[in-house]
C-alpha positions as CSV (number, residue, x, y, z in Angstrom):
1,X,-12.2,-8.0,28.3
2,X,-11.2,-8.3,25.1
3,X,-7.6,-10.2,23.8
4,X,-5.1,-7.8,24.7
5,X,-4.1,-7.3,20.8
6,X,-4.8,-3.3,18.7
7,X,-3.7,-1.8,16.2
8,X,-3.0,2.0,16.0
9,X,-3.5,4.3,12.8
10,X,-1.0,7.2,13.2
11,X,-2.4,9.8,10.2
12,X,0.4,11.8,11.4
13,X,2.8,9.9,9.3
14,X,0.9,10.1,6.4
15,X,0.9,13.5,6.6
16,X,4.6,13.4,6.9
17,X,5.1,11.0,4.3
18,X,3.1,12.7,1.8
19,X,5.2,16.0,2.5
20,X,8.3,13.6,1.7
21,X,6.9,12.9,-1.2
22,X,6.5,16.3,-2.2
23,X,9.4,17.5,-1.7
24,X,11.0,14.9,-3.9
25,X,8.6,15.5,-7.1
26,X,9.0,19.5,-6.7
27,X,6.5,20.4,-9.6
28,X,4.6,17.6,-9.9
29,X,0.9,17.0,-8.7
30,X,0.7,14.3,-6.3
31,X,-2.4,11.9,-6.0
32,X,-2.3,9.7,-2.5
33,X,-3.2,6.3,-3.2
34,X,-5.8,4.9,-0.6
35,X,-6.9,1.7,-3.0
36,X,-7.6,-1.3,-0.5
37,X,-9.2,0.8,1.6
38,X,-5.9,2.8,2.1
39,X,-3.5,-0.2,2.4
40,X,-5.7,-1.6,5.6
41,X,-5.4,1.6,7.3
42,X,-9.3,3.0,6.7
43,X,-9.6,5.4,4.4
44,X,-11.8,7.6,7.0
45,X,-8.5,7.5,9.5
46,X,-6.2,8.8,6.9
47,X,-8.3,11.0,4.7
48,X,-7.3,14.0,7.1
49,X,-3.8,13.2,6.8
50,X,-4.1,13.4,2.7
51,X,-5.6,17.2,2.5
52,X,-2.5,18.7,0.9
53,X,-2.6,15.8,-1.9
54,X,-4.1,17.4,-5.0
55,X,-6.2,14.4,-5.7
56,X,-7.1,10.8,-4.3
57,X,-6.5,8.0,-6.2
58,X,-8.2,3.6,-5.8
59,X,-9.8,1.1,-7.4
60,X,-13.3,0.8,-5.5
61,X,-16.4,2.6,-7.2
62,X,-17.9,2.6,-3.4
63,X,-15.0,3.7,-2.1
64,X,-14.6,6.9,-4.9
65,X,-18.2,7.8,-3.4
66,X,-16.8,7.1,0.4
67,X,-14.3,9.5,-0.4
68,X,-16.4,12.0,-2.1
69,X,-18.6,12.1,1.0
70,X,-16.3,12.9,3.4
71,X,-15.9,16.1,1.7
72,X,-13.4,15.4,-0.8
73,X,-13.4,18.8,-3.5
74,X,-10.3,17.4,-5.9
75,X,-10.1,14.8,-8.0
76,X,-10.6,11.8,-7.4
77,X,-9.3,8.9,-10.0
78,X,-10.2,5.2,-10.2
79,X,-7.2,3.4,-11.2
80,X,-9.2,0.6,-13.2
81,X,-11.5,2.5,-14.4
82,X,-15.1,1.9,-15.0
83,X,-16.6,-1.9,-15.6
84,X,-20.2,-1.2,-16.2
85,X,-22.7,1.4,-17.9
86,X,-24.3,1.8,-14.1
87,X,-20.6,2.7,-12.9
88,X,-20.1,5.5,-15.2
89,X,-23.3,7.0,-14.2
90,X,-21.9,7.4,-10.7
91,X,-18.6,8.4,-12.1
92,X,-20.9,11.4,-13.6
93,X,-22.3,12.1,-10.6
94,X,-19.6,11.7,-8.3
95,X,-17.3,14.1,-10.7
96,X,-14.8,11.1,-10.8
97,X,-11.7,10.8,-13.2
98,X,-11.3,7.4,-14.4
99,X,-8.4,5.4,-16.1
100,X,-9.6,4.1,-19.6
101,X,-7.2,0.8,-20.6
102,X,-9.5,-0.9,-23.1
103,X,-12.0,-0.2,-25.9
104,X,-14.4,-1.8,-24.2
105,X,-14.3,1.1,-21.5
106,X,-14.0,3.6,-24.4
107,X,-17.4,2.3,-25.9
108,X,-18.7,2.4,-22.2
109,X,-18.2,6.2,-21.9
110,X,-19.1,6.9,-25.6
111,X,-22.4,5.1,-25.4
112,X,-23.8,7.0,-22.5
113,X,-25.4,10.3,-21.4
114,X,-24.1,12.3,-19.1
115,X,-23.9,15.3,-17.1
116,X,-20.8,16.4,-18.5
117,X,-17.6,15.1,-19.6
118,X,-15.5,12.9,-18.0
119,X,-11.9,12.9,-17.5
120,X,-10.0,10.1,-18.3
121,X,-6.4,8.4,-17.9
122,X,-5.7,7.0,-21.1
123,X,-3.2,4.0,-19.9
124,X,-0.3,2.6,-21.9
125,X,1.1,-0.8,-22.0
126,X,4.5,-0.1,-22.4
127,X,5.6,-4.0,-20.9
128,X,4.0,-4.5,-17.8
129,X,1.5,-6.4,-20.0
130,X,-1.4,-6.1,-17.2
131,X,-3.6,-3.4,-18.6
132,X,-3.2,-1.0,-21.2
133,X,-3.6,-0.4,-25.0
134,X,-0.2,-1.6,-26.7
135,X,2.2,1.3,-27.9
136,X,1.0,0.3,-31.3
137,X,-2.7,1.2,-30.9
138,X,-2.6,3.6,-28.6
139,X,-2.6,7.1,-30.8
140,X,-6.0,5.7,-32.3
141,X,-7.1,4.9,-29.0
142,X,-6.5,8.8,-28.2
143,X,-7.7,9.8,-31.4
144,X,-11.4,8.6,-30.3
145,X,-11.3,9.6,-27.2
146,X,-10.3,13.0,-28.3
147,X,-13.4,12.6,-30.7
148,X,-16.1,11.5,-27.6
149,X,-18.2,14.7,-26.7
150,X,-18.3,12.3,-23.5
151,X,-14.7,12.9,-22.5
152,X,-12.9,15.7,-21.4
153,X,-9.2,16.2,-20.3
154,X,-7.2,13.4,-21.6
155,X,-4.2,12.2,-18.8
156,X,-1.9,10.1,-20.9
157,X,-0.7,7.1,-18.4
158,X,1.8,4.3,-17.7
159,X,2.6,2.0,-15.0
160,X,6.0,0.9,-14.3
161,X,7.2,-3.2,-14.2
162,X,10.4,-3.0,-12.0
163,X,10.9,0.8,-10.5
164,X,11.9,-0.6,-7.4
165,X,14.9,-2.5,-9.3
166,X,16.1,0.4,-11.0
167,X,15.0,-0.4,-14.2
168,X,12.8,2.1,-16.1
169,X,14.0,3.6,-19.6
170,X,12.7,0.7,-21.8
171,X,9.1,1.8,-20.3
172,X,9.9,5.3,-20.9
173,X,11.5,5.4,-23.7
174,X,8.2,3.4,-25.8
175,X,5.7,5.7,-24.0
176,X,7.8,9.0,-25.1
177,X,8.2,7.8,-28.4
178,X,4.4,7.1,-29.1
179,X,3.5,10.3,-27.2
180,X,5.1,12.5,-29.0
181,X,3.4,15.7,-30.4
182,X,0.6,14.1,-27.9
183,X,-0.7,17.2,-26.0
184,X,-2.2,16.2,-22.5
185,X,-0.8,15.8,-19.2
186,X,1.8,12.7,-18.2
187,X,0.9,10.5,-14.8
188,X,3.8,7.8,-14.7
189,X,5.8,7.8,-11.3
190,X,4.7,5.0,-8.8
191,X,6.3,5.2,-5.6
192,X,9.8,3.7,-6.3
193,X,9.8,6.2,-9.3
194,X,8.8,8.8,-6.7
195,X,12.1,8.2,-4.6
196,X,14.4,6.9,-6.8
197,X,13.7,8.1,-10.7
198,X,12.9,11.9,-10.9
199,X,12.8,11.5,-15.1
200,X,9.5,9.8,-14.5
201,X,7.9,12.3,-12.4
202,X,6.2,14.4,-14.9
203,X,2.8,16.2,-14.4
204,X,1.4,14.1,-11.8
205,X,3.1,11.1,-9.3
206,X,1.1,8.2,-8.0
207,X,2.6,7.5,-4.6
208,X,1.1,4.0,-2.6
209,X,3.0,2.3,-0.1
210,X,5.7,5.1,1.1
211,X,2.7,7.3,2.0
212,X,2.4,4.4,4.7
213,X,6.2,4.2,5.3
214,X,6.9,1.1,3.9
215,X,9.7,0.0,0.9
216,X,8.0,-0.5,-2.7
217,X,10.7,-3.2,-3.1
218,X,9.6,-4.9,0.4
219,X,13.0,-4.4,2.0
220,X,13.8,-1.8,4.7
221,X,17.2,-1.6,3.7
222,X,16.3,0.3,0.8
223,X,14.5,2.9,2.5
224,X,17.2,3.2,5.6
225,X,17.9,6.7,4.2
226,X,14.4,7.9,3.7
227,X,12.9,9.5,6.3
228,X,9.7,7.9,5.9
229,X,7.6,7.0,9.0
230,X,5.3,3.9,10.0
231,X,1.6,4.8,9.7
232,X,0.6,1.7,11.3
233,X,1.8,-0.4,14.7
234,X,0.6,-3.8,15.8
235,X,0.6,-4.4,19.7
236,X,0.0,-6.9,21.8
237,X,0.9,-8.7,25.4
238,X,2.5,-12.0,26.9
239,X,-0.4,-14.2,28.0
240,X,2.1,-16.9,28.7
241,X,5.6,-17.7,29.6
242,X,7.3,-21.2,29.6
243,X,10.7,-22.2,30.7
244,X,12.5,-24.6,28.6
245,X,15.4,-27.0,29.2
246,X,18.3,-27.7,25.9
247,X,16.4,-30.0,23.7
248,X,12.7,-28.9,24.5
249,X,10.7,-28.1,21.0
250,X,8.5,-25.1,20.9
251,X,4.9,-24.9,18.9
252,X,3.2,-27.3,16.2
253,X,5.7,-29.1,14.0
254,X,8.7,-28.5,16.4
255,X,10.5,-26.5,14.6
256,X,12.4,-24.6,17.4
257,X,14.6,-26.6,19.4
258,X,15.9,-25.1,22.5
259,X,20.2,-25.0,22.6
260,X,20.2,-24.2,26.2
261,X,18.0,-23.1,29.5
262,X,15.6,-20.2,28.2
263,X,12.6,-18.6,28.5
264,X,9.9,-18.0,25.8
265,X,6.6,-15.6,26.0
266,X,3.6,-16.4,24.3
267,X,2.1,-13.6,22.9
268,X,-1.6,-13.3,21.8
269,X,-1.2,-12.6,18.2
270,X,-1.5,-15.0,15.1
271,X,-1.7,-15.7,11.7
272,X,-6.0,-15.5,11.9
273,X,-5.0,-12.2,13.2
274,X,-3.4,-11.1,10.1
275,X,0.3,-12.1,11.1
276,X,2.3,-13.9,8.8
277,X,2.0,-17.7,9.2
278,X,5.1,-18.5,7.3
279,X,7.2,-15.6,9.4
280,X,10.2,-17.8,10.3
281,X,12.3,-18.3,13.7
282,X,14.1,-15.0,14.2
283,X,11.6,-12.0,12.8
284,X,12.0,-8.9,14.8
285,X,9.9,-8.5,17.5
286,X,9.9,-6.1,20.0
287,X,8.6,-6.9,23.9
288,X,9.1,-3.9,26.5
289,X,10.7,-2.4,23.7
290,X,13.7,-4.5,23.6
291,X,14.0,-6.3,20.0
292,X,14.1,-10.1,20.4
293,X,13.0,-12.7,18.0
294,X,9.6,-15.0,16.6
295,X,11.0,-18.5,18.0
296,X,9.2,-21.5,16.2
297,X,5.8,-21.8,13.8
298,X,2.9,-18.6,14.3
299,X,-0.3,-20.3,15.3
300,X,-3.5,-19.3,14.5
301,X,-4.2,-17.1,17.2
302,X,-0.5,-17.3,19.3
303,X,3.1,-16.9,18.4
304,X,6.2,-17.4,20.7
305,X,9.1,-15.2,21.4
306,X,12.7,-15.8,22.6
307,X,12.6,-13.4,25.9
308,X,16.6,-13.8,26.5
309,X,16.8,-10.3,25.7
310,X,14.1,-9.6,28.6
311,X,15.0,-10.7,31.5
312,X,12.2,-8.9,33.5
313,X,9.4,-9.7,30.8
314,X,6.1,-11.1,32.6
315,X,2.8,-12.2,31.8
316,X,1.2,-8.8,30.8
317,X,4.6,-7.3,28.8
318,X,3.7,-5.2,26.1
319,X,4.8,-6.2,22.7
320,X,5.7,-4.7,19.1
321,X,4.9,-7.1,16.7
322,X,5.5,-4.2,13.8
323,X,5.5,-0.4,13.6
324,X,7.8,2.5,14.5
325,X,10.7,0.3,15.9
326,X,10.1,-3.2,14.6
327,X,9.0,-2.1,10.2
328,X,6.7,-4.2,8.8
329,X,9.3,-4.6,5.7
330,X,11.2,-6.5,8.4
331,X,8.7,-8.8,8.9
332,X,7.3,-9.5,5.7
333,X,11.0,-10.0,4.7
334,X,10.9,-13.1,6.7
335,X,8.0,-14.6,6.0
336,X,8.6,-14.1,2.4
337,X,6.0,-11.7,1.3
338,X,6.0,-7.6,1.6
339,X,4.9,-4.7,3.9
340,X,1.9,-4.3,1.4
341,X,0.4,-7.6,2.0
342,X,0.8,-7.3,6.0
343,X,-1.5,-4.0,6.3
344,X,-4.2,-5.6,3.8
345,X,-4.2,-8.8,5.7
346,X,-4.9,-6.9,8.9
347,X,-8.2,-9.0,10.3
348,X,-11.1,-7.5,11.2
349,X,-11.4,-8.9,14.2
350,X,-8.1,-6.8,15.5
351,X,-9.4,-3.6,17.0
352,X,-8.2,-1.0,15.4
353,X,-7.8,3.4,16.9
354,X,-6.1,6.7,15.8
355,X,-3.2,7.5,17.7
């Protein structure tokens, strides 16, 4: 049989999570954010979850047409936009919205034939300093799009630097004072802006990672109070227990030393697995469903785990290594990265169902 690791998909929290979401940008369109194959999850497991979004939004061309296929009627937007003459072809046929950030992308869409015209997010750089036209060519920017017979609805657009620190007015303030008198429809809210910054919310919201039921700022402890839910949960077994004396080491490098008498499980998960290597000694883990802790380094296809906690754990014991009791923020807090980086990394070799 196969290593007794899987990971489960629950589309019901999505669906919950997106509701969340609505209620908290009453009066604003929402597009659900599946880019990166919807944060590891599969875009084909969630999409049913995502119905009562009022458009989809990533960064993958293929993907856009995945999407489309399935059945998808709204909108769908690509968040880059378009790179190539061949990819706004398929935006044409695909009836895709795309983000325009540069004039290279404007010429793109003004040199071809199409169909019809293509909406577009016309994105601001109002500091972020990734993509964007700067505040200070950006009305010319609109005024040739607004002249292209290839472009249709113009979506004016901004992406936030530090939402999830509280800090958004410098952003806001530059993209309301260029945009003024601009008619068009604002997209600005990311998910911190979502929870945290209702000014920002506008016309349309751009939730990610809380549709998943992670933190945008990669700590629980600012989401305690949110009553968002874990879309995804990692599970595996003990394939190995070993009884340790005071002074016994644990793993490669030694980097637990045992203080006393105590047992440890080995559980069959590791960092080739998608699990954080540099998770340190005492992440939250759960075996039986008792929390305990990660004791010494992650290997590449095993970890170990203090079973104090568990008396009665045995070879076989089921364990949490994240989901609706142990959050992946919690984690990814310890090994110095974020919840978003732990559902990309899932490897494919992990099998993976819908519960």
């Amino acid at each position: 049989m196969p290593r007794p690791i899987f990971a489960e998909i629950h589309p019901n929290a999505v669906r919950h999570n997106l509701e969340l979401v609505k209620q908290k940008a009453i009066g604003a369109r929402v597009w659900g954010v599946v880019k990166a194959d919807a944060y590891g999850h599969g875009i084909e497991r969630v999409y049913a979850a995502l119905k009562a979004a009022d458009g989809i939004a990533l960064l993958d061309l293929n993907e856009a047409v995945r999407v489309r296929e399935l059945g998808w009627t709204k909108p769908i937007l690509l968040l880059e936009g378009i790179f190539t003459a061949q990819d706004v072809q398929v935006a044409d046929q695909y009836r895709l919205t795309t983000a325009v950030h540069c004039d290279e992308q404007l010429a793109l869409l003004s040199n071809s034939r199409l169909a019809r015209p293509i909406d577009i997010y016309l994105k601001m750089n109002t500091g972020m300093n990734r993509l964007g036209f700067p505040p200070e060519a950006f009305r010319a920017a609109w005024e040739q799009a607004r002249a292209c017979a290839n472009i249709g609805e113009i979506t004016l657009m901004n992406h936030f630097a530090n939402a999830d620190e509280g800090e958004v007015d410098w952003q806001m303030d530059r993209f309301d004072a260029v945009t003024a008198g601009m008619p068009g429809q604002r997209s600005l809210a990311n998910s911190a802006s979502v929870l945290w910054h209702p000014r920002t919310h506008r016309d349309w919201v751009r939730p990610g990672i809380v549709l998943y039921g992670a933190s945008p700022t990669g700590l629980m402890k600012h989401i305690a109070d949110e009553p968002l839910e874990a879309s995804m949960t990692l599970r595996s077994e003990v394939i190995g227990i070993q009884t340790l004396q005071e002074g016994d080491t644990v793993g490669y490098g030694r980097t637990f030393t045992a203080s006393h008498a105590m047992r440890i499980g080995v559980v069959a998960c590791g960092y080739a697995d998608g699990y954080p290597r540099h998770a340190q000694t005492g992440t939250p883990i759960a075996v039986d469903g008792v929390r305990t802790r990660v004791v010494g380094r992650i290997s590449m296809d095993m970890l170990t785990v203090d079973l104090s906690p568990v008396p009665g754990a045995h070879v076989g014991s089921q364990v949490e290594l994240w989901g609706r009791q142990i959050r992946i923020d919690d984690v990814a807090s310890s090994a110095g990265t974020i919840g978003y980086e732990l559902m990309c990394a899932l490897a494919r070799r992990v099998p993976v169902g819908v519960a």
